[in-house]
Wavefront OBJ file of the C-alpha trace (Angstrom):
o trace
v 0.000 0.000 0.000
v 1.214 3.746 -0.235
v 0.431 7.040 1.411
v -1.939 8.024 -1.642
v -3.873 4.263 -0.896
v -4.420 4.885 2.527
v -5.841 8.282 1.860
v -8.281 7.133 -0.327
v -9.487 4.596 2.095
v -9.530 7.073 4.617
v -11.540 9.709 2.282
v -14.013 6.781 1.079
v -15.353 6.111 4.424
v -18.785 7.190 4.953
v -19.469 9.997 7.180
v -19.797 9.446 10.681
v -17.777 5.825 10.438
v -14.233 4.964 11.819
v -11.524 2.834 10.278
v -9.266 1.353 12.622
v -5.636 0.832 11.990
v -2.711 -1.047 13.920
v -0.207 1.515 14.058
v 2.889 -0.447 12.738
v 0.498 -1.401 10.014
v 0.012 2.331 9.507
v 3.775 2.404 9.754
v 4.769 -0.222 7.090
v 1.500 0.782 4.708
v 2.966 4.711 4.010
v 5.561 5.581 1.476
v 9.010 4.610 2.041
v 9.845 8.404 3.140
v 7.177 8.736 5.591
v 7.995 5.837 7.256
v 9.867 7.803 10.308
v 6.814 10.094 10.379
v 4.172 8.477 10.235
v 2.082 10.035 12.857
v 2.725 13.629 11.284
v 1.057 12.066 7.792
v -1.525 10.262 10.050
v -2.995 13.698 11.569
v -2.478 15.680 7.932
v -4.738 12.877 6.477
v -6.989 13.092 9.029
v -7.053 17.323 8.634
v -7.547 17.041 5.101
v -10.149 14.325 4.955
v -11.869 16.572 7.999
v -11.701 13.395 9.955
v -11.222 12.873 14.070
v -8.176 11.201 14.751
v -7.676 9.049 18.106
v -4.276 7.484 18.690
v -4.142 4.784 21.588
v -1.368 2.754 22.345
v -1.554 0.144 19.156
v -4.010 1.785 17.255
v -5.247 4.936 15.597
v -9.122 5.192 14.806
v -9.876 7.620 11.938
v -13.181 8.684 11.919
v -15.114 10.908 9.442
v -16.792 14.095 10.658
v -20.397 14.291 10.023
l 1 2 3 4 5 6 7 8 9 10 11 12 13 14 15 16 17 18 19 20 21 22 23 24 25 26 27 28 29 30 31 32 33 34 35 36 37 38 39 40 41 42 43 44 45 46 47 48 49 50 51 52 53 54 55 56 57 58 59 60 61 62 63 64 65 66
């Protein structure tokens, strides 16, 4: 998968849902040079797409605003 992929599935999602990721999946699904920041291209996603984004310990929940 690549940065641009997981936007897409992150912009598809239907308003009010949430799409749960395991963050090292997160990790290893972005491109090659975002690897090492991951979680700064996890919270511009979420900005863009106008989604909430909740980060726990393994996971980060993006869900779209209504």
């Amino acid at each position: 998968m690549s940065s641009t992929n997981l936007y897409h599935e992150i912009e598809t999602l239907p308003k009010g849902e949430s799409l749960v990721y395991i963050r090292d999946n997160f990790c290893q699904d972005v491109d090659e040079e975002d690897k090492i920041i991951y979680m700064s291209v996890a919270r511009k996603m979420a900005a863009q797409i106008k989604c909430d984004l909740a980060v726990a310990e393994n996971t980060l929940t993006f869900t779209k605003q209504n």
